[in-house]
mmCIF file of the N, C-alpha and C atoms, coordinates in Angstrom:
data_MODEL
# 
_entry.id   MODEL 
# 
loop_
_atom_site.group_PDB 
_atom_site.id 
_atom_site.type_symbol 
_atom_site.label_atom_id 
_atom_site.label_alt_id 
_atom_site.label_comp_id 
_atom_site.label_asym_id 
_atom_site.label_entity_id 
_atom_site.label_seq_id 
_atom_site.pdbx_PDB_ins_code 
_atom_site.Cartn_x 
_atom_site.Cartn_y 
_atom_site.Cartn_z 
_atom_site.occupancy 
_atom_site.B_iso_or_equiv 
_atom_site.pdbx_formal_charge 
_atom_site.auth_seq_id 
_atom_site.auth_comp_id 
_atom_site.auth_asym_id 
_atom_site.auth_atom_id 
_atom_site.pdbx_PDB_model_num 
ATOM 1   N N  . UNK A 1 1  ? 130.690 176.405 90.617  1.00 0.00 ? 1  UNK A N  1 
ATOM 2   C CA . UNK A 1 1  ? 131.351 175.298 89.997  1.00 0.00 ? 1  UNK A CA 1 
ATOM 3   C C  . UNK A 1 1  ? 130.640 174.034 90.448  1.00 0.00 ? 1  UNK A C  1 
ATOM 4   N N  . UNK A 1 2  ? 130.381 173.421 89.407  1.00 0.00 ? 2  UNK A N  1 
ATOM 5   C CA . UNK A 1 2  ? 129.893 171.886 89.958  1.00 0.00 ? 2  UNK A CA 1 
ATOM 6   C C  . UNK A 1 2  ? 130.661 170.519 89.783  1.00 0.00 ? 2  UNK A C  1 
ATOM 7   N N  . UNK A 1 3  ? 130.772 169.863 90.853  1.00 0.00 ? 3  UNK A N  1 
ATOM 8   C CA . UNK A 1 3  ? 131.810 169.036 91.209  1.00 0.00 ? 3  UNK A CA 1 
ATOM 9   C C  . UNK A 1 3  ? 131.081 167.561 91.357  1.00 0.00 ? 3  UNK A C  1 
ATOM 10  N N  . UNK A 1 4  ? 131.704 167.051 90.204  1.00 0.00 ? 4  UNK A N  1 
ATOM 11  C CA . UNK A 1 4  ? 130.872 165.869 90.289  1.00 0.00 ? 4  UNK A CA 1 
ATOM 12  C C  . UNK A 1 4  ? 132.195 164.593 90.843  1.00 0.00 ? 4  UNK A C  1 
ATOM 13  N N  . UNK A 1 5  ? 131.751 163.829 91.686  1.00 0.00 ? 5  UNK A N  1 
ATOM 14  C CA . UNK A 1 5  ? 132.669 162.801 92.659  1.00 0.00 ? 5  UNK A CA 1 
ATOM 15  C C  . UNK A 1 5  ? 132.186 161.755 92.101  1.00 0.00 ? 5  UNK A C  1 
ATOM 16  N N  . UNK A 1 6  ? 133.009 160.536 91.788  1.00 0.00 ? 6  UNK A N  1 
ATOM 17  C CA . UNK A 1 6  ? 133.449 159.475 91.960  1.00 0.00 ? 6  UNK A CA 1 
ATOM 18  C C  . UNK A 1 6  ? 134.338 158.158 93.008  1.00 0.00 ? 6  UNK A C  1 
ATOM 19  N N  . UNK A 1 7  ? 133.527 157.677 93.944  1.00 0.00 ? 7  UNK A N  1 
ATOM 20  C CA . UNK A 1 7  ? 134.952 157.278 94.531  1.00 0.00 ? 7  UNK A CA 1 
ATOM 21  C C  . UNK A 1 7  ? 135.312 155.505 94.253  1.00 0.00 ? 7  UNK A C  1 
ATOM 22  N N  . UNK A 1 8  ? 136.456 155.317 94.904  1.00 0.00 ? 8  UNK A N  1 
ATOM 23  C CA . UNK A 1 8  ? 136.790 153.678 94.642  1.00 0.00 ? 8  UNK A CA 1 
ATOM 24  C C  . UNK A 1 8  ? 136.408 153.287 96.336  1.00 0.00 ? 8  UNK A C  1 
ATOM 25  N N  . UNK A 1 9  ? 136.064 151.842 95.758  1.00 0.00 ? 9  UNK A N  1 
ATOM 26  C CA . UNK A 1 9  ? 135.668 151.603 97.005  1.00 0.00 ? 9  UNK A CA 1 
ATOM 27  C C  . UNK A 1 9  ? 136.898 151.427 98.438  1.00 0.00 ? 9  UNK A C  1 
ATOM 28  N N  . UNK A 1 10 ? 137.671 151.277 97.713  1.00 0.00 ? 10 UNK A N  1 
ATOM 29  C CA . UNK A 1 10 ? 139.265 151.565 98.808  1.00 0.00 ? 10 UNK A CA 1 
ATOM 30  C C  . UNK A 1 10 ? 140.184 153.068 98.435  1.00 0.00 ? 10 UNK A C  1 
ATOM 31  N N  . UNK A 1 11 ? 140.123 153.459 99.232  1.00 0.00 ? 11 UNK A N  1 
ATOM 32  C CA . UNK A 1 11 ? 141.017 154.741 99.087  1.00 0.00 ? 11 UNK A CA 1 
ATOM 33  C C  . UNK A 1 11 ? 142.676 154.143 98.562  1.00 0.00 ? 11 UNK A C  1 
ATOM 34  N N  . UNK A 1 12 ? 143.035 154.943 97.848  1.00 0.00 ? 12 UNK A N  1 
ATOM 35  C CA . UNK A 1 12 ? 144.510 154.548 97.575  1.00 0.00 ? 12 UNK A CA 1 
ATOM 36  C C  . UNK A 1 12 ? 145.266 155.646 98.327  1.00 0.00 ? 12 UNK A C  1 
ATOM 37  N N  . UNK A 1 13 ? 145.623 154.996 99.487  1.00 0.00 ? 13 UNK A N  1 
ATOM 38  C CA . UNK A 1 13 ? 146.919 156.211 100.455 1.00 0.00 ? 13 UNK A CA 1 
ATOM 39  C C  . UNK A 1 13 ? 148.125 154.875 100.347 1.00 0.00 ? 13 UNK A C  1 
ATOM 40  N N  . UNK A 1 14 ? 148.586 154.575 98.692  1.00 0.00 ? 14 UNK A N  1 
ATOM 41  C CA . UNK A 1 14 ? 149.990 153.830 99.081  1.00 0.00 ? 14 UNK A CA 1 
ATOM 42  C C  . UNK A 1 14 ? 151.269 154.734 99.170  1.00 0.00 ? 14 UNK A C  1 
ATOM 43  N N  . UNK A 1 15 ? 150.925 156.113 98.934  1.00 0.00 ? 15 UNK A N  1 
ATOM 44  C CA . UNK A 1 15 ? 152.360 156.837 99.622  1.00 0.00 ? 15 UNK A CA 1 
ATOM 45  C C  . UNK A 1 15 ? 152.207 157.433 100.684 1.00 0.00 ? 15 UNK A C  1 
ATOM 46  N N  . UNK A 1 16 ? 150.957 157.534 101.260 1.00 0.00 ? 16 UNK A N  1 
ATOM 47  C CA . UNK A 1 16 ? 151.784 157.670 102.849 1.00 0.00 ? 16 UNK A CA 1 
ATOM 48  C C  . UNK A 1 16 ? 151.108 156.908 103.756 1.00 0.00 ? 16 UNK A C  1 
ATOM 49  N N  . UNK A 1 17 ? 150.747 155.333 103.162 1.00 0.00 ? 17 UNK A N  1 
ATOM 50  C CA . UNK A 1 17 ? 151.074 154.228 104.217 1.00 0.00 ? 17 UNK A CA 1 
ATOM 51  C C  . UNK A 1 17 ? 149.487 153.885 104.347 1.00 0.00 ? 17 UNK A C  1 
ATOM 52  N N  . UNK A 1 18 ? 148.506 154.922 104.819 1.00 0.00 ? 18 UNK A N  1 
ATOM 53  C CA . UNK A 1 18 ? 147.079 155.041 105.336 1.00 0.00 ? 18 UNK A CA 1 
ATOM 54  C C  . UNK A 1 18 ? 146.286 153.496 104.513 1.00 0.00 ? 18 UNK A C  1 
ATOM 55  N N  . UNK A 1 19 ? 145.699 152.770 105.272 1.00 0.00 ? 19 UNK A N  1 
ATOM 56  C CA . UNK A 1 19 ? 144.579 151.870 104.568 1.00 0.00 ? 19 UNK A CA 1 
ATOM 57  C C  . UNK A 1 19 ? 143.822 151.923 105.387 1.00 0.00 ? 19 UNK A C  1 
ATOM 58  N N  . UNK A 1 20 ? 142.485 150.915 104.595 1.00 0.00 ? 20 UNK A N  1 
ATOM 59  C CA . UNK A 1 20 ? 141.403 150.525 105.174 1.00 0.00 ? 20 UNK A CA 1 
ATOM 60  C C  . UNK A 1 20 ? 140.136 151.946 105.520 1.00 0.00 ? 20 UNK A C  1 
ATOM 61  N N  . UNK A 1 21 ? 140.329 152.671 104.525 1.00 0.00 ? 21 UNK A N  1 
ATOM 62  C CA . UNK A 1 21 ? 139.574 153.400 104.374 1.00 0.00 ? 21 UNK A CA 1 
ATOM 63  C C  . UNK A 1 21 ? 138.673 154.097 103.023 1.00 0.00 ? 21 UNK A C  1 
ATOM 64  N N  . UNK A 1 22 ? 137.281 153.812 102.878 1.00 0.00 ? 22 UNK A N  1 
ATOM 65  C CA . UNK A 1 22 ? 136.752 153.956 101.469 1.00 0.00 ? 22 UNK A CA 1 
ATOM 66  C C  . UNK A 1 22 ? 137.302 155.320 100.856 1.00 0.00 ? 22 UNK A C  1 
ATOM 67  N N  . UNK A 1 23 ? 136.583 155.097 99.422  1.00 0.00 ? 23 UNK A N  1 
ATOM 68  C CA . UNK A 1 23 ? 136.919 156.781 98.857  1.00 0.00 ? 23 UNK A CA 1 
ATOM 69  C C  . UNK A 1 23 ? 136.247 157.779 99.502  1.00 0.00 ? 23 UNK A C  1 
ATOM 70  N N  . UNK A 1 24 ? 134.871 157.232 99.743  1.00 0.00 ? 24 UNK A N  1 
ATOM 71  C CA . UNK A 1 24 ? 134.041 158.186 100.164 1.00 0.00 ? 24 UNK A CA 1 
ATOM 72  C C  . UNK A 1 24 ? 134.285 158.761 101.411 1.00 0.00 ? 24 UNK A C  1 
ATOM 73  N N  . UNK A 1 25 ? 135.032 157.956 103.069 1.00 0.00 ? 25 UNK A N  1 
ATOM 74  C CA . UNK A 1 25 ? 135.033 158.402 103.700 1.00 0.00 ? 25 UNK A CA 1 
ATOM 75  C C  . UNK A 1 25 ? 136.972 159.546 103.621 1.00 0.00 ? 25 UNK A C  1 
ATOM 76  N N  . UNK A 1 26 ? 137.683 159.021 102.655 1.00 0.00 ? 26 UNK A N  1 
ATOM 77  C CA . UNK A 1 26 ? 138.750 159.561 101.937 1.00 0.00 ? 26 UNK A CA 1 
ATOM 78  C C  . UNK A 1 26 ? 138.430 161.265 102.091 1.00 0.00 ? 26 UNK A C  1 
ATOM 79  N N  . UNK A 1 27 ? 137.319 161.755 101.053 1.00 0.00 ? 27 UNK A N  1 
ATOM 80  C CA . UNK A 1 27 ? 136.629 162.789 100.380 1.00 0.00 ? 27 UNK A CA 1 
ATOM 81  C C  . UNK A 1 27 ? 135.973 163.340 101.714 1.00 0.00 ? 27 UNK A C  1 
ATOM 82  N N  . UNK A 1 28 ? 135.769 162.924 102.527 1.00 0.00 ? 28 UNK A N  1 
ATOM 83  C CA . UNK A 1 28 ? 135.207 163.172 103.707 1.00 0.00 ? 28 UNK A CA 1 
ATOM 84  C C  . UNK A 1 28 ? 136.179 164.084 104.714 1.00 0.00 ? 28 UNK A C  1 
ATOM 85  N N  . UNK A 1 29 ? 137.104 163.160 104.686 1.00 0.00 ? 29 UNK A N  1 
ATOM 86  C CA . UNK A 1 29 ? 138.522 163.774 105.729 1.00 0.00 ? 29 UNK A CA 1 
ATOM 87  C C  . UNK A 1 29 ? 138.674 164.854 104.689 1.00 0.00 ? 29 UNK A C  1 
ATOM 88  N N  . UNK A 1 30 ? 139.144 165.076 103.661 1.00 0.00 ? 30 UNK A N  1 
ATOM 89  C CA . UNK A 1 30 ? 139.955 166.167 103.094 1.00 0.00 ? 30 UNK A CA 1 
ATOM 90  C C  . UNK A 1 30 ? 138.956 167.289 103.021 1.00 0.00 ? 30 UNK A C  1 
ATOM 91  N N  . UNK A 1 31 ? 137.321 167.162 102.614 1.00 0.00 ? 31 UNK A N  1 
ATOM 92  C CA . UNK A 1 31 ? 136.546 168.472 102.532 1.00 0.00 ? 31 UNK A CA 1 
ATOM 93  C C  . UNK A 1 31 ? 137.315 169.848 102.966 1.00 0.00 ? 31 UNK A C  1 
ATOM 94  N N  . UNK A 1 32 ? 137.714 170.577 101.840 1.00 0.00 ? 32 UNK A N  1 
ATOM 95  C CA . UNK A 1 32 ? 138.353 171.601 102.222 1.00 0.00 ? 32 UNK A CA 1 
ATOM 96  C C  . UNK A 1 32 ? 137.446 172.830 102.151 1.00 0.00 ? 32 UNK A C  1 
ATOM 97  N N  . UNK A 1 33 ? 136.411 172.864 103.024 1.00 0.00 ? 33 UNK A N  1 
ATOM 98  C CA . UNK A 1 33 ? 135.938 174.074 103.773 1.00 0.00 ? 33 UNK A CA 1 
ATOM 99  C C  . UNK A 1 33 ? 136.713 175.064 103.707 1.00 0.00 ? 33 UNK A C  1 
ATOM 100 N N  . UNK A 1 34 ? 137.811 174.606 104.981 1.00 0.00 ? 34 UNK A N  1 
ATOM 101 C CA . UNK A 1 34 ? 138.240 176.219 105.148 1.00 0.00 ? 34 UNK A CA 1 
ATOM 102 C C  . UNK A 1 34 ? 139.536 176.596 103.980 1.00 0.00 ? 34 UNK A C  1 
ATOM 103 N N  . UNK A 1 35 ? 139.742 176.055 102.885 1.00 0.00 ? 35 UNK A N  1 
ATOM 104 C CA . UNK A 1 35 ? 140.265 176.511 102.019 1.00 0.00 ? 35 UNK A CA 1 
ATOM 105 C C  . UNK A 1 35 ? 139.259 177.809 101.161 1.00 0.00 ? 35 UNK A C  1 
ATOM 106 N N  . UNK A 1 36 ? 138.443 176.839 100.828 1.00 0.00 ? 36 UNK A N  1 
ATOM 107 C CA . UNK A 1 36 ? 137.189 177.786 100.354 1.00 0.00 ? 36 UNK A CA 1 
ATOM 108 C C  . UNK A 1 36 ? 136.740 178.758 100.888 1.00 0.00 ? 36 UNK A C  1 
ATOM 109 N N  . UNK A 1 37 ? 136.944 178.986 102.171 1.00 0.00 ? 37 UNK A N  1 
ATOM 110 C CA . UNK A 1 37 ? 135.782 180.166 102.970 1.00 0.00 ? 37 UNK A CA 1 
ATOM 111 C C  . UNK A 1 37 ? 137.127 181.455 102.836 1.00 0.00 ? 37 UNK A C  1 
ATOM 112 N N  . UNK A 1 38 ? 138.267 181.039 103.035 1.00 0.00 ? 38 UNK A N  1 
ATOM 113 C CA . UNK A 1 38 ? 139.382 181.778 102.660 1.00 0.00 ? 38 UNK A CA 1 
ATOM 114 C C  . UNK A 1 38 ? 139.570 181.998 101.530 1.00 0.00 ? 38 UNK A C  1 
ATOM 115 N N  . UNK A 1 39 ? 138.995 181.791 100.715 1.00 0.00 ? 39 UNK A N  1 
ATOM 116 C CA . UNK A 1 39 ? 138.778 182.199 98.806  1.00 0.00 ? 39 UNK A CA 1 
ATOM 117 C C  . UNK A 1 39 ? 137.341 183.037 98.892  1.00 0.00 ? 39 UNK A C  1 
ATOM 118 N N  . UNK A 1 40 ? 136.345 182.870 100.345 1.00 0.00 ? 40 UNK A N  1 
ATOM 119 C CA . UNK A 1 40 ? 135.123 183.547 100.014 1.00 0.00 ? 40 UNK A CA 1 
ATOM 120 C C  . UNK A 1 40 ? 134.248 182.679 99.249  1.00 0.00 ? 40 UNK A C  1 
ATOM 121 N N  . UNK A 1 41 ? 134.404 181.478 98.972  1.00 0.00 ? 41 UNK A N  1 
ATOM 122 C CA . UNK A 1 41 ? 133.413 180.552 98.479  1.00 0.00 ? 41 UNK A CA 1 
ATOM 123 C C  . UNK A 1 41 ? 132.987 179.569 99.755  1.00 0.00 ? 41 UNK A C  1 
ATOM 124 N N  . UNK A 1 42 ? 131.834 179.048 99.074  1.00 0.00 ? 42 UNK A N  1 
ATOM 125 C CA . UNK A 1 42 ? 131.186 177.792 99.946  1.00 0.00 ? 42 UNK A CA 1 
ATOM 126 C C  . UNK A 1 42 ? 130.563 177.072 99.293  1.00 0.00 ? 42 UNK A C  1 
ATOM 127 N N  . UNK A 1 43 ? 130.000 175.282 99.724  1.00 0.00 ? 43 UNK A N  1 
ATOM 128 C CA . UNK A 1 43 ? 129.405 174.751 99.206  1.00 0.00 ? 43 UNK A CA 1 
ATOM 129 C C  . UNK A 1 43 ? 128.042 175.222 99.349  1.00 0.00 ? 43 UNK A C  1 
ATOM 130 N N  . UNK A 1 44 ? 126.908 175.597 98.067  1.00 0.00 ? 44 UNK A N  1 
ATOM 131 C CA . UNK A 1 44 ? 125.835 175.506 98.790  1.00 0.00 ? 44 UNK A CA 1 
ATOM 132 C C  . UNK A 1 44 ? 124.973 174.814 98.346  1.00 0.00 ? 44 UNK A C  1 
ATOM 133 N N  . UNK A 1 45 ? 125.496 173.132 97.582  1.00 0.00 ? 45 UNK A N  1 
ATOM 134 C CA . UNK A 1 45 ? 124.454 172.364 97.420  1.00 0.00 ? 45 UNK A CA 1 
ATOM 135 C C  . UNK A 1 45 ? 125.259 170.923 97.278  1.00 0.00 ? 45 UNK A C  1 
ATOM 136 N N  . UNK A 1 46 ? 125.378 170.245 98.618  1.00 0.00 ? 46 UNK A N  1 
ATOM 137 C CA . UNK A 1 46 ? 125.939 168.852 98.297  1.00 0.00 ? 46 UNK A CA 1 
ATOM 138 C C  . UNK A 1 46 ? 124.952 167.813 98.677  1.00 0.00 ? 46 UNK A C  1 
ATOM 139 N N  . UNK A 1 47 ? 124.968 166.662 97.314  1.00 0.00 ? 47 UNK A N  1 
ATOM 140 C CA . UNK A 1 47 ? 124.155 165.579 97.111  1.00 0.00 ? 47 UNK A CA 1 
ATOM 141 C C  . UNK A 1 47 ? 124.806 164.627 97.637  1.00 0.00 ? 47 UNK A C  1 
ATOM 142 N N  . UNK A 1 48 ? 124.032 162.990 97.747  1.00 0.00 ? 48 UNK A N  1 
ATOM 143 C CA . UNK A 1 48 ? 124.620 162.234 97.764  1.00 0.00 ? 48 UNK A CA 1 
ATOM 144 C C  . UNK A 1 48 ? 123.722 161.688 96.103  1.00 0.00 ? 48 UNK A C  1 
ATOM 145 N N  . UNK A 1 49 ? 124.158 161.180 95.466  1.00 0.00 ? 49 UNK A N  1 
ATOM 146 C CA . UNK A 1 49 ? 123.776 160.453 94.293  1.00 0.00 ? 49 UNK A CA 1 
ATOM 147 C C  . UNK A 1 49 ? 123.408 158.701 94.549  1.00 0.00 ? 49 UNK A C  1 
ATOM 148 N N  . UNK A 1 50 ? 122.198 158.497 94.977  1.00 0.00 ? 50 UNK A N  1 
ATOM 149 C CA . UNK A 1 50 ? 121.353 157.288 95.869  1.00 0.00 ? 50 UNK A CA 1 
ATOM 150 C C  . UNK A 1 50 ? 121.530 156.569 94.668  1.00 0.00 ? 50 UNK A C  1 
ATOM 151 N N  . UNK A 1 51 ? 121.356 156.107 93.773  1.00 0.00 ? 51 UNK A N  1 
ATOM 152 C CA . UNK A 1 51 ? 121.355 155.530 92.412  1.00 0.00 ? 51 UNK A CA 1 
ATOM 153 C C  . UNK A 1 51 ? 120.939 155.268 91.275  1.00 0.00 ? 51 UNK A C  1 
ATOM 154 N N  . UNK A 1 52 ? 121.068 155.147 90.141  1.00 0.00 ? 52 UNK A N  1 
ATOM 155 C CA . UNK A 1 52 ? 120.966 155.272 89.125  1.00 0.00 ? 52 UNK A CA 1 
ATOM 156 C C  . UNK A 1 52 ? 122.124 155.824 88.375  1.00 0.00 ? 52 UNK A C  1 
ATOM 157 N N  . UNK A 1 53 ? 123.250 156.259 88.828  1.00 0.00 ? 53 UNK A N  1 
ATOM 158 C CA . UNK A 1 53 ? 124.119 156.534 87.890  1.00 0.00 ? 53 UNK A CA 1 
ATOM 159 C C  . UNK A 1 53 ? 125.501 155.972 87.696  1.00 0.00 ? 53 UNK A C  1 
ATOM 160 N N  . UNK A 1 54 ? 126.390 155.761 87.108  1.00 0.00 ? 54 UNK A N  1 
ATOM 161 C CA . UNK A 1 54 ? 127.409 155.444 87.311  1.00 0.00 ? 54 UNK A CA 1 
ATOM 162 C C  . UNK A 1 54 ? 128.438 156.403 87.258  1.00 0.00 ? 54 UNK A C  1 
ATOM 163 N N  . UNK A 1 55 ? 128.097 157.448 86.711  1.00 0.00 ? 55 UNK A N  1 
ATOM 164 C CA . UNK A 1 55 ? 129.189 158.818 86.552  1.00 0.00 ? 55 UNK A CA 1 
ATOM 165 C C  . UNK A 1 55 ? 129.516 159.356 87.619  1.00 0.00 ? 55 UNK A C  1 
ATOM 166 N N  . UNK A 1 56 ? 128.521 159.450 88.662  1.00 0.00 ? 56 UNK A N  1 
ATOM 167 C CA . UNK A 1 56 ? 129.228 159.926 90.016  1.00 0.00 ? 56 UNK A CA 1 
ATOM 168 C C  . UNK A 1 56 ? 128.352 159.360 91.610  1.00 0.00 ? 56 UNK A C  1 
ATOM 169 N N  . UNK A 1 57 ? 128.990 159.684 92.416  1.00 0.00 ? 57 UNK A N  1 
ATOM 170 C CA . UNK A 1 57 ? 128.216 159.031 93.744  1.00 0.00 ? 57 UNK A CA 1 
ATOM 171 C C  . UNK A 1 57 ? 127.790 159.870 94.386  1.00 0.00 ? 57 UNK A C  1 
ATOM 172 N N  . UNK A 1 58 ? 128.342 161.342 94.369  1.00 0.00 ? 58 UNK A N  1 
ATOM 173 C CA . UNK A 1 58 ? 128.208 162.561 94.886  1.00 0.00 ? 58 UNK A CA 1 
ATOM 174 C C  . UNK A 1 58 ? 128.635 163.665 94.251  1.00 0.00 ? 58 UNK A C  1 
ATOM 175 N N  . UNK A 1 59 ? 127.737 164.932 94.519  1.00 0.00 ? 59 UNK A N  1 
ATOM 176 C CA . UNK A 1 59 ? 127.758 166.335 93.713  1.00 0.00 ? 59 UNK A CA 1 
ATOM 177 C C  . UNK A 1 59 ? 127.874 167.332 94.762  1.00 0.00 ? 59 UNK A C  1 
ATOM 178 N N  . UNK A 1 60 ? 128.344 168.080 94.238  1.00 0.00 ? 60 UNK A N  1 
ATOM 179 C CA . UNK A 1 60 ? 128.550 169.534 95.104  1.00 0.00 ? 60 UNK A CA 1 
ATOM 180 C C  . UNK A 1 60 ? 128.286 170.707 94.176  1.00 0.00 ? 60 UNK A C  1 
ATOM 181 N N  . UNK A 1 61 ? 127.697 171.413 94.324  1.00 0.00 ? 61 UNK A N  1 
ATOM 182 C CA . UNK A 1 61 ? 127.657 172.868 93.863  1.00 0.00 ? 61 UNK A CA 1 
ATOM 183 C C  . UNK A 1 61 ? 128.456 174.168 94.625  1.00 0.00 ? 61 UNK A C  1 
ATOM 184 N N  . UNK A 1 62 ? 129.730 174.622 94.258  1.00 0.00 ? 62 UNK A N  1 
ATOM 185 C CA . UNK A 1 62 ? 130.438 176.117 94.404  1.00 0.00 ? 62 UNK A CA 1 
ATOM 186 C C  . UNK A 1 62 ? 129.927 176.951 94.415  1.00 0.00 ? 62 UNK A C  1 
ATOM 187 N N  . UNK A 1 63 ? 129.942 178.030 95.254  1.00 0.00 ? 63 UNK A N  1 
ATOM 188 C CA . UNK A 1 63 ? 129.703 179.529 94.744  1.00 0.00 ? 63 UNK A CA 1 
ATOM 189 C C  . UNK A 1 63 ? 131.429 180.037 95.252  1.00 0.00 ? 63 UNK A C  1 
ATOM 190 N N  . UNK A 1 64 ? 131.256 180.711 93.908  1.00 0.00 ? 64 UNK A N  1 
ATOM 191 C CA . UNK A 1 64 ? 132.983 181.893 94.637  1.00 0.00 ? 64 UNK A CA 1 
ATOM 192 C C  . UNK A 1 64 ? 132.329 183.031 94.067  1.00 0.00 ? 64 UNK A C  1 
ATOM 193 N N  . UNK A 1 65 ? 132.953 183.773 94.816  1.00 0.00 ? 65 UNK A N  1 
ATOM 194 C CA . UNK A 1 65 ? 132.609 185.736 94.843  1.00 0.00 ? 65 UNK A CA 1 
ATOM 195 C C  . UNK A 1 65 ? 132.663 185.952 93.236  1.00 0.00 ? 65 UNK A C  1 
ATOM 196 N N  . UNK A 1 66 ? 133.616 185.520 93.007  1.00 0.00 ? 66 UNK A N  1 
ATOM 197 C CA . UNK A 1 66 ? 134.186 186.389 91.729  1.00 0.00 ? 66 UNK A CA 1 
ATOM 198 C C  . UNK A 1 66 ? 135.348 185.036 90.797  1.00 0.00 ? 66 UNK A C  1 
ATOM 199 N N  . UNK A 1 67 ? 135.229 185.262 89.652  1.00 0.00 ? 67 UNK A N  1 
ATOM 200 C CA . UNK A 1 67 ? 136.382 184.451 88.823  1.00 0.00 ? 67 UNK A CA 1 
ATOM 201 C C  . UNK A 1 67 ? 137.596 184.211 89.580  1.00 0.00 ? 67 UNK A C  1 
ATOM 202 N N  . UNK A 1 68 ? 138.544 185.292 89.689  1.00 0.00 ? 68 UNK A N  1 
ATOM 203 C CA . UNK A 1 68 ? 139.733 185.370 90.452  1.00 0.00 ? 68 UNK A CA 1 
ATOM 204 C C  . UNK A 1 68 ? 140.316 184.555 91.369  1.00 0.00 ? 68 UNK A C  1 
ATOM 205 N N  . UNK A 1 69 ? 139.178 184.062 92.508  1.00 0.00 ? 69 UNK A N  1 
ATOM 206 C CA . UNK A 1 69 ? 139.820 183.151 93.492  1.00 0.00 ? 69 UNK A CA 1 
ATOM 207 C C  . UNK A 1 69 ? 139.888 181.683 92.747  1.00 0.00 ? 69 UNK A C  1 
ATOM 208 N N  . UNK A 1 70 ? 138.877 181.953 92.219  1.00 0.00 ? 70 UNK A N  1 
ATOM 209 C CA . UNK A 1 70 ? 138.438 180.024 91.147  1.00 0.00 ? 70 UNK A CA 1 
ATOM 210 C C  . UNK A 1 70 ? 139.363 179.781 90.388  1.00 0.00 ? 70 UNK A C  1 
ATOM 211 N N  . UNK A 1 71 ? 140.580 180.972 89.676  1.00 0.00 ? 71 UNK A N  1 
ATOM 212 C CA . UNK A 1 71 ? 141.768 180.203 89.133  1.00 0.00 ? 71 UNK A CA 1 
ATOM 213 C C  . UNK A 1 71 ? 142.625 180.430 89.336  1.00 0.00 ? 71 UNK A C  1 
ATOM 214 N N  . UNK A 1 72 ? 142.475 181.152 90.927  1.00 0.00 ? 72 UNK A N  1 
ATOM 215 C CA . UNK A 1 72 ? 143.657 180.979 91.834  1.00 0.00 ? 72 UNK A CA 1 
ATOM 216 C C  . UNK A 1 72 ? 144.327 179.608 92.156  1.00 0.00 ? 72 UNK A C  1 
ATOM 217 N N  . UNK A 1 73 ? 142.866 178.884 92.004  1.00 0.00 ? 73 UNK A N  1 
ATOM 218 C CA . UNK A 1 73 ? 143.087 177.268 92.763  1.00 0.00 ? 73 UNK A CA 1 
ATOM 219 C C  . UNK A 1 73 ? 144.099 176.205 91.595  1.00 0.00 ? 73 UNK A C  1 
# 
């Protein structure tokens, strides 16, 4: 699966209080690794997108074993 990111330059945590933190470092805290490794997937190709685009800032490429866990999620 390829995961294309966008972030704002302020994270929006207005329901549970959190500021002063970008999107990017937002996307950072949550990386859910070990959700994935417990589905048997992993990332095995994350970019940062240096510039030229406006569609995203960062990419990731999925692998999962099999269909099944991917619409488990």
């Amino acid at each position: 699966m390829l995961n294309l990111m966008k972030y704002r330059q302020q994270a929006d945590y207005r329901e549970v209080g959190g500021t002063g933190v970008s999107g990017r470092e937002a996307d950072d805290r949550y990386a859910p690794i070990d959700v994935l490794a417990k589905l048997g997937a992993k990332v095995v190709f994350p970019a940062e997108v240096l510039e030229g685009s406006e569609a995203c800032d960062r990419l990731g490429l999925v692998c999962y074993p099999r269909r099944t866990p991917f619409n488990a999620l």
